[in-house]
N, C-alpha and C positions, 0 to 999 in steps of 0.2 A: 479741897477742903470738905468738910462735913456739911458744913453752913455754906454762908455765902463766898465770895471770890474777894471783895471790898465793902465794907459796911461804911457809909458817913454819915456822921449824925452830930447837927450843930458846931460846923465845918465851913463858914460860908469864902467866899473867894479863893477855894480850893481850886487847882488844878490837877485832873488826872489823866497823864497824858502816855502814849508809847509804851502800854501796858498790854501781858496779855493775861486774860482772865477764864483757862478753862476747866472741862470736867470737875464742877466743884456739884454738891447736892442740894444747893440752895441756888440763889440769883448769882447773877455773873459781878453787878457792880450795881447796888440799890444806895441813893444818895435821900434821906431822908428829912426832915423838916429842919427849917433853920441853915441850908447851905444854899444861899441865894448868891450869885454871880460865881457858883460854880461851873468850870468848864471842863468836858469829859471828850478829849481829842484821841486820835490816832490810836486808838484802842484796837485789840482782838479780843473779841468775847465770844466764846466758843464752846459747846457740847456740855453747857448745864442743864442741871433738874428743872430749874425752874425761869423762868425768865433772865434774860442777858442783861439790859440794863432798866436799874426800876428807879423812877425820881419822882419824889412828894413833896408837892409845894416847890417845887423849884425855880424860882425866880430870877429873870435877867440872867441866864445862863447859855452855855452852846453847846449843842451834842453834834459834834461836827467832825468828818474824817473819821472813822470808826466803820469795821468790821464785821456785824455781826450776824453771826452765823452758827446754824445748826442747835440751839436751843430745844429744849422741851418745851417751854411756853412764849408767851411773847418776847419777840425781839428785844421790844421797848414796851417798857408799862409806866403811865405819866397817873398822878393820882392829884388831887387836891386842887385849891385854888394857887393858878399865876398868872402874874402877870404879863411877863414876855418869857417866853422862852425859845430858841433861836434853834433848830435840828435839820440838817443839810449837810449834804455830802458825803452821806451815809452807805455802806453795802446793809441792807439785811435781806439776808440768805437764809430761805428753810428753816426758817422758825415754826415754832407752833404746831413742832410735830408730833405731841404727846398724845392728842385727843384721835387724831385722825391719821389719816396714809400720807396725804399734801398738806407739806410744809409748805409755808405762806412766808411774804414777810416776815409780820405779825406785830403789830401795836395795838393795843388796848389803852383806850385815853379814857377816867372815868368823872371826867369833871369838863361841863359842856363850857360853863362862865369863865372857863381859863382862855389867857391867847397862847396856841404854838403857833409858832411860823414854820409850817415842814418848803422845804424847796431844794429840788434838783439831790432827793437820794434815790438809791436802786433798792427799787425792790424786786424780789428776784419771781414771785404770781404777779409782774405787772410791766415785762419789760415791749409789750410788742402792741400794736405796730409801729412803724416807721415810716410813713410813707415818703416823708421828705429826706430821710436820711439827716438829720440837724444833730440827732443823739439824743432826743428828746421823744418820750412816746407820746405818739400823738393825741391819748386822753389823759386828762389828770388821774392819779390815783385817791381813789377814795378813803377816808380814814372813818374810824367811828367818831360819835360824836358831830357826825355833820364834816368834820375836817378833812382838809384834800390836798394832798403833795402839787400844784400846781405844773410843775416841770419836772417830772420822775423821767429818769436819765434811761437811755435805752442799752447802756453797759455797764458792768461794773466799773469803780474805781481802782487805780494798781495803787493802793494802799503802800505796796511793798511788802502787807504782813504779813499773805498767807497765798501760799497759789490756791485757786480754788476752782474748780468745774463745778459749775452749778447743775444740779439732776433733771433730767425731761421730763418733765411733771406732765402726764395724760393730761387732756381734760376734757373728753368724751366722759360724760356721765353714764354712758350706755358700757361702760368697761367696768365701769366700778360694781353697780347693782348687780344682783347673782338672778334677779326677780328679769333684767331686762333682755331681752333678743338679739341678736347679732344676726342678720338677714342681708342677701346681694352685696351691693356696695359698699362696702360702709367705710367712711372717713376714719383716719385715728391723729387724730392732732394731737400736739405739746408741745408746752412754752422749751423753746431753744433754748439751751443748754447755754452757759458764760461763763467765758474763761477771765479770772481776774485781773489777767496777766496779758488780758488782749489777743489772745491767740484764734488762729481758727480753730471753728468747729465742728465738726460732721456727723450723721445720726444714723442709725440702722433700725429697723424694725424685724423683732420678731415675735414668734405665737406660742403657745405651750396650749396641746391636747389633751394633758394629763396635770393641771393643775401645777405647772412650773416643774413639772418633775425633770420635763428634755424641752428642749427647744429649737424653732428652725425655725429659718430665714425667712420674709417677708420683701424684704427688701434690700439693696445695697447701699453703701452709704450715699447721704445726701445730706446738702446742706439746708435744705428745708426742713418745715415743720408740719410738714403733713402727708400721708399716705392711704390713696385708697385699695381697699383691702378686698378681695370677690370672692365675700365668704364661698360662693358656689362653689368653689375649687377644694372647698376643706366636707371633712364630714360632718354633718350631724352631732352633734357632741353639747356635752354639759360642762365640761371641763376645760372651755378656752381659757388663756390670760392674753395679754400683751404687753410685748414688752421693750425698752427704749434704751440703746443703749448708744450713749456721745464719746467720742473719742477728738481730743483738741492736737491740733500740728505740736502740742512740747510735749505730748504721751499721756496727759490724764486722763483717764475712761473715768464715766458718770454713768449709770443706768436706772430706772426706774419702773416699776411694773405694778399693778393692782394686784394686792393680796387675795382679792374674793375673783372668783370660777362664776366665768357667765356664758351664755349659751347659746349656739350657732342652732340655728332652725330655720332652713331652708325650706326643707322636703315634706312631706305627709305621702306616708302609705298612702296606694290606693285602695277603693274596697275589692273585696275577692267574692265572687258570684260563690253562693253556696248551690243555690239555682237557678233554673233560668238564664244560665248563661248561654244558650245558645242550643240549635237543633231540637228542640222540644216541639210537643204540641200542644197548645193552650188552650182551655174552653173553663169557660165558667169562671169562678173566682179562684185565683190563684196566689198562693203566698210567694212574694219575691224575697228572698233572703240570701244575708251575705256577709260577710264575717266583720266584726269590731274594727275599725281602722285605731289603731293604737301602736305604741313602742312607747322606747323607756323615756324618753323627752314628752311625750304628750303625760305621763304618769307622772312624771316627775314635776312639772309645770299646773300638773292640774287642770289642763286643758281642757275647752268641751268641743265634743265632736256634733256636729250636728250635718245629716244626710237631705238629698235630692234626690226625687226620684223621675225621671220622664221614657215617657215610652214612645216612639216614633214608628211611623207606619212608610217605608220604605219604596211601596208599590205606588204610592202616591205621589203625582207629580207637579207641584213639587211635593217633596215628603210632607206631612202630617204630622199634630202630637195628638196622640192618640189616649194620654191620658198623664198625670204629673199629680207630685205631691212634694212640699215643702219643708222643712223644717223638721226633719223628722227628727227625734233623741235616739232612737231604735234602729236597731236593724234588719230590719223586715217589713215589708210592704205587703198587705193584701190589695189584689188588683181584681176588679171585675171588668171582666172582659167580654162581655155580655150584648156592648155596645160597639165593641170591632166588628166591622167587617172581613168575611173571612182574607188574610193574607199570608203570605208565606214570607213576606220582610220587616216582621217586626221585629226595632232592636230597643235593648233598654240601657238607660244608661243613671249609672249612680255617682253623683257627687258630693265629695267628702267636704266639709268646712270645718278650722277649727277657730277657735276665741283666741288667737293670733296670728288669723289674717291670712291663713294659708290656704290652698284648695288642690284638689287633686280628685278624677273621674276615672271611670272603666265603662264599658260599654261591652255590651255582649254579641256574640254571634247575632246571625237572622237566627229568628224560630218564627214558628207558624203558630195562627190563632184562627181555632175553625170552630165557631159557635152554631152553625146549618151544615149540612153534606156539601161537601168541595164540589168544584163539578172535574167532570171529566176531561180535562184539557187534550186540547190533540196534540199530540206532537212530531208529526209527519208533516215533511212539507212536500203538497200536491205540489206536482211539474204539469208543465201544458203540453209534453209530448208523449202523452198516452197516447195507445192504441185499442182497439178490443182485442187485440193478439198479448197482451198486459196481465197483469195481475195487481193490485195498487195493493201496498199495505199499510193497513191503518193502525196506529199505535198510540193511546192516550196515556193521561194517566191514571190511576185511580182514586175514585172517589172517595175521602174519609168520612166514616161519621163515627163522631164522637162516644153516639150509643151502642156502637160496633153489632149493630143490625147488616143482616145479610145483603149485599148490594150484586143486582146482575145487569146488564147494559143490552138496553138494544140498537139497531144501526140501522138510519135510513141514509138515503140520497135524494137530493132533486135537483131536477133540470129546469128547473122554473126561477132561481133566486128563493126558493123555500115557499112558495106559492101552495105546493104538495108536496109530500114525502113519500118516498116507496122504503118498504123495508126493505132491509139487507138481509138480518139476521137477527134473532132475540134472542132474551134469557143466556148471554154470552156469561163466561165468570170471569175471562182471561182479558186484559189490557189491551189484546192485541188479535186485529183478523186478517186474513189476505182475502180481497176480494177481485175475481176473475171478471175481469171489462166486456167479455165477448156476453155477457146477458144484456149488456144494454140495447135499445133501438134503435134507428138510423136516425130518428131525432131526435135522441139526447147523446148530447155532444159536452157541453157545458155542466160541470156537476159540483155540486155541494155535499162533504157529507155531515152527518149529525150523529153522537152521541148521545143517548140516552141514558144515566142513573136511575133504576127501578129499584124501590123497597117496596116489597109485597106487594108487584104487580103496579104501581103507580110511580109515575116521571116525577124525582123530583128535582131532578135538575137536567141542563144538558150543555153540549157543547157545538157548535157549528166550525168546521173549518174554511181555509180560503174555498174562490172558486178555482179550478180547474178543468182543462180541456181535452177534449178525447177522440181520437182522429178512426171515422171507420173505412175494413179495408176494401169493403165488398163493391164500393167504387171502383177503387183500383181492378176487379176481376173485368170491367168491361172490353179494353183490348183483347183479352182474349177471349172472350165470348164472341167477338166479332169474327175473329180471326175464324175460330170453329165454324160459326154461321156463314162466313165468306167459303170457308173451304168445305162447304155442304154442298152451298151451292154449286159451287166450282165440278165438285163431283156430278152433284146434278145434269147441268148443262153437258158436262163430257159427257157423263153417259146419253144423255140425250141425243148430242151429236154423232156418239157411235151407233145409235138404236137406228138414227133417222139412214147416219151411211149405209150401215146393212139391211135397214127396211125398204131404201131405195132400191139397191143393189137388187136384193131378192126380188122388186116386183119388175126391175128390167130383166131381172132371167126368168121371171112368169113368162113377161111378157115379150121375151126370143121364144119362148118354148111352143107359145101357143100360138105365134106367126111362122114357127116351123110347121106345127102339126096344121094348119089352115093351108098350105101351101103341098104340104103331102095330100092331103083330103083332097086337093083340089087338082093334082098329078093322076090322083086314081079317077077321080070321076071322068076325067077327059079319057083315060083308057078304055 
């Protein structure tokens, strides 16, 4: 109809009973002033403009056993002063769905001094929980006007008049609003779906990317009413939905989804070093800078980004903060660095925040911050089995300075624990010397060496390495030195012994010669 479904008006002890009343553009069945101990039973009132059933002034009557379902506005609308009115045993299903997405029951009572009696109907935003399984939900349902369904039924009634699966109504308010976040876990509840007909029911969950455009699974079916959801697993996006769809063992599918696109934000860019990200050298004040942390969810949200900045000294043990700034709006840091000591592991690190709760950091390589002339590190490791028959090579690093003034190094040694210094060599320019052992003395044994950094002739810095040992060989030539002085002598003595045999010898043939010629001498004189 144009109007309504049934108009009564000054009609009283009416009954309208095993009617059905739908798709009309007006009320389904409004009973107006002057119909007292009217009763409106076993009704289907269904898919009008405006409210299902409307009664004013209705007095001593029953809205009992009745139907009602899928309405544009209220289920039931009670107006005026009464006295008793008797409403039990009711289906209202998804009413009051003009204004909004979630159909509700839906009764509007606008007269507080009236008595209803509501008891034991279904309303279809109120059927859960159960704890005790009785059939009964275990809190009252609330009415306006202060009134309350004391015993609201935890299933529909089988009327007989209409099969109906009732729709999985969300009721995560974080699905609805376009303004709210969808982040990690998140729950998706909805009131379970009811078959009027008593049947089972089973529910599926799924998501749409694109604003309902396609859709995919979440879940398989189950007979519960809730599922959690790890957004982590989806992307970044502005155009979630979710969606419910009930399927009952006699074949009736029900579904239900939010019309408005709400938005997964998990992740935040991190920042990206414009510089200073690592390998540099730092002195003085320096600007750290790094690009916008942004995408189309921070843009579209409104987001505010707000930066951290901390810088860590690496060499220190334990590490150090070397210097920090908070709260930054900006993306760029001036740092003075003025106050470091020189090191070669400073790293910096930036963290992003935004004004929903998210964060995300980068951290740069080591770089160096040398605000005085570096020293000259050694980097050779002395061993303790030197010889003077050796050459040791010494190999540092070089000194920086900042003002890239001329730098030449000189090299001592001492045998003393640095007590004294001998030079080695000055005015070197090269990182690197070989120096021959065989200059050292028989007592230095134990050596240290030293680097020197000179600008124009003055140390300004230096470096000491370990000690070291140095073994000399000129001991060892003793054995044979002996040997040669043994076999001098050796010579000696022989030859001695041969001088003495032939000197003997000779002076026993003196002396035959001259007891011959004494005995001739002495043959002539007797002649």
């Amino acid at each position: 109809n144009d109007a309504h479904g049934l108009e009564f008006v000054v009609s009283p002890t009416a009954t309208i009973d095993n009617n059905t009343f739908a798709n009309n553009a007006g009320l389904g069945v409004t009973i107006g002033v002057g119909n007292d101990y009217t009763n409106i039973t076993h009704n289907l009132v269904y898919n009008n403009e405006a409210a299902g059933i409307n009664a004013d002034s209705l007095s001593f009557g029953n809205i009992t056993h009745n139907t009602v379902y899928n309405n544009s506005h209220e289920g039931l609308t009670l107006l005026g002063v009464t006295s008793f009115l008797n409403i039990s045993c009711n289906n209202f299903l998804e009413n009051n769905n003009y204004w909004g997405q979630v159909p509700v029951g839906g009764t509007m009572i606008f007269e507080e001094s009236s008595n209803y009696h509501f008891d034991k109907n279904f309303w279809s935003d109120h059927s859960e929980p159960d704890e005790n399984e009785d059939g009964i939900v275990d809190n009252p349902k609330n009415l306006p006007a202060g009134y309350q369904d004391p015993n609201p039924k935890n299933q529909p009634y089988n009327h007989g008049l209409m099969h109906i699966l009732t729709r999985p109504f969300i009721n995560n308010l974080s699905f609805f609003y376009s303004d709210e976040i969808l982040r990690g876990i998140m729950s998706v509840e909805w009131n379970k779906s009811k078959d009027t007909w008593g049947n089972d029911v089973t529910h599926k969950v799924y998501f749409s990317n694109n604003s309902g455009s396609d859709w995919y699974e979440l879940s398989d079916y189950t007979s519960e009413n809730i599922y959690y959801w790890d957004t982590t697993k989806n992307d970044d996006g502005l155009h979630y939905r979710v969606k419910i769809i009930s399927n009952s063992s006699a074949g009736l599918i029900s579904q239900f989804h939010w019309k408005n696109d709400t938005c997964i934000h998990n992740y935040l860019p991190v920042p990206q070093f414009i510089n200073c990200a690592g390998g540099e050298v730092l002195w003085g004040t320096i600007l750290v800078d790094w690009e916008d942390v942004t995408d189309s969810i921070i843009e579209a949200l409104d987001l505010d980004i707000t930066y951290c900045i901390t810088m860590r000294n690496n060499e220190d043990d334990p590490p150090s903060y070397v210097g920090s700034y908070w709260s930054l709006e900006i993306s760029e840091y001036s740092w003075n660095t003025e106050n470091v000591l020189n090191s070669s592991k400073i790293l910096i690190n930036i963290t992003a925040s935004s004004s929903d709760g998210l964060i995300s950091s980068s951290v740069s390589d080591y770089m160096s911050v040398i605000n005085v002339v570096s020293e000259p590190t050694i980097t050779s490791l002395f061993r303790n089995d030197y010889t003077t028959e050796d050459t040791a090579e010494i190999d540092w690093l070089d000194s920086v300075d900042v003002q890239n003034r001329i730098i030449t190094y000189d090299l001592y040694y001492s045998s003393n624990r640095g007590l004294t210094w001998v030079l080695i060599e000055h005015d070197l320019t090269d990182s690197e010397y070989d120096w021959p052992l065989d200059q050292l003395t028989e007592m230095e044994t134990n050596l240290e060496i030293k680097v020197c950094t000179m600008i124009d002739g003055v140390e300004v810095c230096n470096y000491r390495s370990n000690e070291f040992s140095v073994e000399h060989y000129y001991e060892d030539d003793g054995p044979e030195f002996i040997i040669v002085i043994i076999l001098i002598i050796s010579s000696v003595v022989a030859g001695g012994i041969v001088f003495l045999f032939f000197y003997k010898r000779r002076i026993e043939e003196t002396a035959e010669i001259t007891k011959k010629e004494r005995l001739n001498k002495k043959k002539n004189t007797k002649r």
